[in-house]
N, C-alpha and C positions, 0 to 999 in steps of 0.2 A: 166491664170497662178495662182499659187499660192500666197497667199499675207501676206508679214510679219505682224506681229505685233508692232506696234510702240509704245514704251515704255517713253510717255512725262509725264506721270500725272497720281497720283492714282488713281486706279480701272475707268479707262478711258475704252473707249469702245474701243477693237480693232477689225479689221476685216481678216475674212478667210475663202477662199474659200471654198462652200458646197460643198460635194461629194455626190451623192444618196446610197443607199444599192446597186444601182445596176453600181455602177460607174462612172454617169453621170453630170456634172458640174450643178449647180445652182445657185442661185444669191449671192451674197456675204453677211456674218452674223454677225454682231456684237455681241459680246459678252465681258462678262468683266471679266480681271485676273488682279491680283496685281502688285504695279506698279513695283516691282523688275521683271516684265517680260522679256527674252530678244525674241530677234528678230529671235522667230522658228518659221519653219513654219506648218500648221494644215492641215489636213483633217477631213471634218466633217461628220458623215452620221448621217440621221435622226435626224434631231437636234430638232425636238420637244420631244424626247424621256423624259422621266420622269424620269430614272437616268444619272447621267455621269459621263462615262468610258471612260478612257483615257491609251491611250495605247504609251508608249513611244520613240518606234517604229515604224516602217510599218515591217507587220509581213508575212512571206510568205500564200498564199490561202485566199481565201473569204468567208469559211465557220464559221469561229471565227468572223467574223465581220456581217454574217448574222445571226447566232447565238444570240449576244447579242444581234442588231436590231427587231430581230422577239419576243424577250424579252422586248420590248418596255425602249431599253439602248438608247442614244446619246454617238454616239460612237466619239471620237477624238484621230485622230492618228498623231504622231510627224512625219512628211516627210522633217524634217531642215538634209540635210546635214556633218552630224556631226556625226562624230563614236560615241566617247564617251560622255554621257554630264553629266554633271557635276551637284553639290546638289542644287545650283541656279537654274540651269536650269528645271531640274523636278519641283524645287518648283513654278516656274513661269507656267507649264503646269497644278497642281494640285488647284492654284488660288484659289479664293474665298471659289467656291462648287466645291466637288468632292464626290461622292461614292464610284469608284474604280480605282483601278489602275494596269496595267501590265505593268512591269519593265523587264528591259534585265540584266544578269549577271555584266555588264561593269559598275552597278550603283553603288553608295553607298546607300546601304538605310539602314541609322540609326537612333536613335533619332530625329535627325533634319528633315528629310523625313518625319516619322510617325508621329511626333507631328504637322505639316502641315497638314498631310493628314487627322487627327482625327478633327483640330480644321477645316476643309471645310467638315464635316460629313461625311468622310468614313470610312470604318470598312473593307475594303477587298483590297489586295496587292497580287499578283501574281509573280513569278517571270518566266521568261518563260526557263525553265532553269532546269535539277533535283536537281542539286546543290546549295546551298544556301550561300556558304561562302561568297558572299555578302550582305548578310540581318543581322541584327542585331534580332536576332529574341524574344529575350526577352523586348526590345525597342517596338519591332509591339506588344508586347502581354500586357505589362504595356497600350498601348493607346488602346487596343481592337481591334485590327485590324489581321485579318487573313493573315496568308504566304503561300500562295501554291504554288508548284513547280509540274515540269510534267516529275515523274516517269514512266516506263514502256514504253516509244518507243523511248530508245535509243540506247538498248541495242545492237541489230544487226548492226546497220548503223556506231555506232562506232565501235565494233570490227571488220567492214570489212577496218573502216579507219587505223585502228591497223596492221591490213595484210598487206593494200597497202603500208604503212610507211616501213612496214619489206622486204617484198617484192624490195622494191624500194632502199631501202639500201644494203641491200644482193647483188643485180644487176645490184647496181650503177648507177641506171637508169637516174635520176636528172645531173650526170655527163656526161654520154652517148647523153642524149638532147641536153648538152648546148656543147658539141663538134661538135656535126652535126650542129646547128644551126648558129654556126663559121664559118662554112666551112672547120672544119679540117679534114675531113675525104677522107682520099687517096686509102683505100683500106683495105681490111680485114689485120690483123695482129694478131700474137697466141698475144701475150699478151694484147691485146687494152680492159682495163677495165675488168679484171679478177676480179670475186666476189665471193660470199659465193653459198655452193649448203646448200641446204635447208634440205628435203630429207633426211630423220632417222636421222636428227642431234638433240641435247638436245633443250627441248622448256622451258623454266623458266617462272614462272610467279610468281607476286608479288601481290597476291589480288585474290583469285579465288571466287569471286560472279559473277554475272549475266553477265558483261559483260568479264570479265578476264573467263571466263570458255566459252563464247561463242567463244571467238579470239581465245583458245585453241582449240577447236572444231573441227576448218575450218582449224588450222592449222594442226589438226593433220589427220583430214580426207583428204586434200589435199594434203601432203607430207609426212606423215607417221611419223611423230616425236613421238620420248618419250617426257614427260611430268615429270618434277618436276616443284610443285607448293609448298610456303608456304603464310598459311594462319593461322589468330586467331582460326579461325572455319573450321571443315574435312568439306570440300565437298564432299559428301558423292556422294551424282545423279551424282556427276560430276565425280566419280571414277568407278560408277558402269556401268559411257558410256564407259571409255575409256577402261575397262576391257570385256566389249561386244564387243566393238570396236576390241581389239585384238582379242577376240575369232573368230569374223566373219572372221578377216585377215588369222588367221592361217586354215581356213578351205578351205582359196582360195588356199594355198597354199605358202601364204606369209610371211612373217617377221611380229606376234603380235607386237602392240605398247606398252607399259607399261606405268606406272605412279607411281610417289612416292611421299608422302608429306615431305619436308623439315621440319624440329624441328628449323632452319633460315632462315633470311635473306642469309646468308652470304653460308648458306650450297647451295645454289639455285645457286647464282654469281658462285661461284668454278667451278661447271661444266656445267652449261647452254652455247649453242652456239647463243640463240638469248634469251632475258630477258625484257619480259613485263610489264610495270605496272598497276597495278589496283587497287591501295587500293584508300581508304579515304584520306579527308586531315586533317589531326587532329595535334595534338602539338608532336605525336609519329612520324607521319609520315612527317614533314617536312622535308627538307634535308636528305630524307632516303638514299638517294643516294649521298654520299660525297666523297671522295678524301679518305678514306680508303677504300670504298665498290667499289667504281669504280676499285680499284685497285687489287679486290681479282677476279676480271673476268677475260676474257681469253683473251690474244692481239687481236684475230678477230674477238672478239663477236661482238652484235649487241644488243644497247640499245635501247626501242621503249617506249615513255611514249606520250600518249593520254588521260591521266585522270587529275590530275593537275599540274601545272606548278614546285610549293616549292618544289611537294615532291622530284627534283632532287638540287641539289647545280652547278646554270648552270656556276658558273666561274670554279667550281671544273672540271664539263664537258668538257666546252673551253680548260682546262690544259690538260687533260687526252687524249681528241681527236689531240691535237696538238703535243703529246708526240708520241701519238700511231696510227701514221698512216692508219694503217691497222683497227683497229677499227672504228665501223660506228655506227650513231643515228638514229633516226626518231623521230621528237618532232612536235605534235600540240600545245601542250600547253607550256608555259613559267614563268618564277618566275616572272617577273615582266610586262606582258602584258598591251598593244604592244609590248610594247622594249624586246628585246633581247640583254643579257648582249656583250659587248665589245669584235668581233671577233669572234661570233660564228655564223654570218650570211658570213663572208669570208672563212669557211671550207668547204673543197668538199668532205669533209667525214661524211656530217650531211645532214640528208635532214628535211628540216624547211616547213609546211605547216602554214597559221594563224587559227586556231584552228576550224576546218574545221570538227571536227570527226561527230559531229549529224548534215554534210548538206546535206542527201539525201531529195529530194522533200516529202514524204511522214513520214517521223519523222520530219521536219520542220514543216512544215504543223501539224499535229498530235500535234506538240506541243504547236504551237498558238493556237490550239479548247483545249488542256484540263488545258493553262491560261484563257483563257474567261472564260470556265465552272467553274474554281477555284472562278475567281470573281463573275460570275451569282450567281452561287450557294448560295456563300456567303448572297450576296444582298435579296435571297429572300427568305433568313432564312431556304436553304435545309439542312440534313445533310450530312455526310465525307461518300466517298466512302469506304466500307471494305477493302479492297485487291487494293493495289495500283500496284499487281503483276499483275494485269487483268484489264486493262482500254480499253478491244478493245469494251465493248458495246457503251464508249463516241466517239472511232473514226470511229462507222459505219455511213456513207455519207447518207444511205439509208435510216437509223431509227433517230427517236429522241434521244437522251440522256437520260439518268438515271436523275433522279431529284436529283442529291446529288453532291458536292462539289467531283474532282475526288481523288486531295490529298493536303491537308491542315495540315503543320507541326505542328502547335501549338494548333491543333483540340483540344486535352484533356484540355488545361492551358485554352480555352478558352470557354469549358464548352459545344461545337459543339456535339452533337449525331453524331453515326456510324448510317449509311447507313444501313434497317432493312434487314437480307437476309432469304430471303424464304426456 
């Protein structure tokens, strides 16, 4: 088994199970971390490795952890039980010496993290994650320390988590389970669980980049929906599918699909039957959804937010779904994760997943190798990959990696070279 650390006395030697590169138990290691340690537990591989990376998870696949090993890392992964942990906690795993580190969304990494992590000689920080609104990222750059994050394979995997939300709400699916699961089901009936049809109704989105134009895509290929979108910027490729798109339709014989860009927010809500969101999180988009925009939608729409949690107002949402029955959600994300504000986990007009949109095996995966790469990179003074829109040469299983960092936000402030392209 695995063995705690026991926290009596400064920079004491504690012990923790070796794991090999290839999974295999070995003899148990001492090693020494500060004495603010608490009582996590470790996986070690290669532990004679000449730097170390500590990873603050256990991260889905084994190729990010043979990656760094073949890279001659000491690799240490946090296997303590623990959803969240907390800015002691990391500082307890980051100890004495460190080089790098791969952190989950759920952290806080601010000044107090990277001033840690600088004064035990690291200079690399990964977040495994595209998003960063948990890094302080001017904090990592004041102490020289690199933030990477892993753009580019999320994009499908959440917008199909975006369908099945809409999907699932529209057909009341999540209700329809937990009736049969009861035992309440006597027999067909016309009314039992009447939903939305889907099916050339209006598709609103709220953000049309890479993954809000993919969730349109599937939506509109699979049900034939029109398309209003607004956005800061035309999406241009994305109007010129969906006007192909028509064109093919009408040549079958069908009903084209159309697209219009909204000049609002608020033009989108009016006549959308089901309303996506996609944007950013920024100080515009907080609470973009409030208690008056809730309220310019249509009693039976369907609101589906998989991107961050603020940008809805969820007690405004709690009121709005409680007022209007007939209205339905689909929420991965939440303003205050975990919790979910007061009464909106008792509505059966909402269906609540816990933020689940990037967990297919193969963008999980995908996204633990291009945090390793973020820190390897870092460590061995590669440079920043060009195009963070193309990172499938770091997730080919078959070939080695590009020698470059895959996407490093503070590349420039931090004086990093781009990746030379041929």
């Amino acid at each position: 088994p695995l063995i705690p650390s026991l926290p009596e006395a400064p920079c004491s030697s504690f012990v923790f199970q070796e794991i090999s590169a290839f999974g295999e138990a070995k003899e148990a290691l001492p090693i020494e971390l500060s004495a603010m340690a608490s009582k996590l537990l470790l996986q070690i591989h290669n532990p004679a490795g000449a730097l170390r990376v500590v990873s603050t998870k256990a991260m889905p696949g084994t190729r990010w952890i043979n990656l760094l090993v073949d890279a001659g890392c000491r690799v240490e992964v946090c296997v303590e039980e623990k959803s969240i942990l907390n800015v002691d906690d990391v500082k307890s795993l980051i100890g004495n010496r460190c080089d790098g580190v791969i952190g989950q969304l759920t952290e806080n990494w601010g000044e107090e993290l990277f001033s840690t992590l600088k004064r035990a000689g690291g200079h690399a920080f990964s977040n495994m994650a595209v998003g960063f609104n948990n890094v302080d990222v001017d904090a990592a750059t004041r102490h020289g320390v690199a933030v990477g994050n892993t753009p580019g394979v999320l994009t499908e995997t959440t917008a199909e988590l975006a369908a099945a939300l809409t999907l699932a709400a529209a057909r009341r699916v999540v209700e329809a389970d937990s009736f049969m699961r009861a035992g309440k089901y006597e027999g067909w009936l016309p009314n039992l669980f009447v939903g939305n049809l889907l099916k050339g109704q209006t598709l609103g989105i709220i953000g049309a980049g890479r993954i809000g134009s993919a969730y349109a895509r599937m939506m509109i290929e699979g049900f034939k929906m029109n398309v209003i979108y607004y956005d800061l910027y035309q999406a241009t490729r994305f109007e010129k599918y969906v006007t192909a798109y028509g064109e093919f339709l009408k040549s079958q014989g069908e009903v084209p699909v159309t697209w219009t860009r909204a000049q609002t927010v608020e033009d989108v809500l009016r006549v959308a039957d089901v309303v996506s969101l996609h944007p950013v999180l920024d100080k515009t988009t907080y609470h973009l959804m409030n208690k008056e925009r809730l309220s310019l939608m249509k009693k039976e729409a369907i609101l589906v937010n998989a991107s961050r949690g603020p940008v809805i107002d969820e007690e405004a949402l709690v009121r709005h779904l409680k007022e209007n029955p007939m209205f339905r959600a689909g929420l991965d994300v939440f303003e205050d994760e975990p919790f979910m504000k007061p009464g909106l986990g008792e509505l059966p007009n909402v269906v609540v997943v816990p933020h689940i949109a990037s967990a297919s095996k193969w963008t999980r995966e995908g996204m633990a190798t291009l945090a390793a790469l973020n820190v390897l990179g870092k460590l061995k003074g590669y440079p920043v990959w060009s195009n963070a829109n193309n990172l499938e040469p770091f997730l080919d299983e078959n070939a080695m990696p590009p020698a470059a960092c895959p996407s490093v936000v503070n590349a420039k402030a931090l004086g990093i070279l781009p990746f030379p392209i041929p």
